[in-house]
C-alpha positions in Angstrom: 0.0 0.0 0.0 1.3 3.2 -0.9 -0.9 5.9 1.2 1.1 9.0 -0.3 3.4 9.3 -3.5 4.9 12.9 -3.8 7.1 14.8 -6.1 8.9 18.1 -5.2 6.5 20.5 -8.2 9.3 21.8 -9.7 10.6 17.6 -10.3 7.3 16.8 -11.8 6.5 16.2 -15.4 10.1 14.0 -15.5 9.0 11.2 -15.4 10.3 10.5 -11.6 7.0 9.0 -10.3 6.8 6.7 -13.3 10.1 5.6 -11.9 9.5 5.2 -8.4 6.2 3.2 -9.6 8.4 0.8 -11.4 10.8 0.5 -8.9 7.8 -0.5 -6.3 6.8 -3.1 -9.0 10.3 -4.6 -9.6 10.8 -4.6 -5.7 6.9 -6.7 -5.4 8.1 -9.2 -7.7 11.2 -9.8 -6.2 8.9 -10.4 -2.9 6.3 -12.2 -4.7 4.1 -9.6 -4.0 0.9 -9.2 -6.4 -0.7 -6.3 -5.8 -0.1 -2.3 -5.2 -2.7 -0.5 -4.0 -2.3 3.3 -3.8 -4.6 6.2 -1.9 -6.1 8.8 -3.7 -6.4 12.6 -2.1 -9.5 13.9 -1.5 -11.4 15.1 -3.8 -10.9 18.5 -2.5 -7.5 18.3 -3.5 -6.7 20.6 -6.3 -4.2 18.1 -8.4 -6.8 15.0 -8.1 -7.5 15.1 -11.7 -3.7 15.1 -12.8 -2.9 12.3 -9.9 -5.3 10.1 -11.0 -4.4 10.3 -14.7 -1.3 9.6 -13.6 -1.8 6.2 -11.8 -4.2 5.7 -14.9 -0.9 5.8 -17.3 1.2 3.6 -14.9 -1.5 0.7 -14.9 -3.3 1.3 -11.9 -7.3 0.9 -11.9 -9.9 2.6 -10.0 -11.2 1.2 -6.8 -13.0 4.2 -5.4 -10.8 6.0 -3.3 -7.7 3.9 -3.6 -6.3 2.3 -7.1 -4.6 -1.0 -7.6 -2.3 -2.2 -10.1 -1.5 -6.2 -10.3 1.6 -6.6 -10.8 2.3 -10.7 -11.5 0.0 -13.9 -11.2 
């Protein structure tokens, strides 16, 4: 479970998230791990939009307030 993924705004858009997501998928397969589940902010939250398009583009599918990506079988 990841309850809060955060780049530094002026890092963003470079692809660092993306990179820290696969990282946290190479690290679950090595622990035959399955599954990632990730919380979203509220909706509130002024960026929800742009995170959730982002977990959308790295695999991840909605569940509500949190998102899951599976990651092996």
């Amino acid at each position: 479970l990841i309850q809060e993924l955060w780049t530094d705004p002026e890092c963003r858009s470079l692809a660092i998230g993306a990179r820290l997501i696969q990282r946290v998928v190479e690290y679950c397969n090595e622990k035959q791990l399955s599954t990632i589940e990730v919380g979203l902010p509220g909706t509130r939250f002024p960026g929800l939009e742009r995170t959730h398009a982002f977990y959308l583009r790295n695999g991840f599918v909605d569940l509500g307030v949190r998102m899951r990506k599976i990651v092996s079988r």
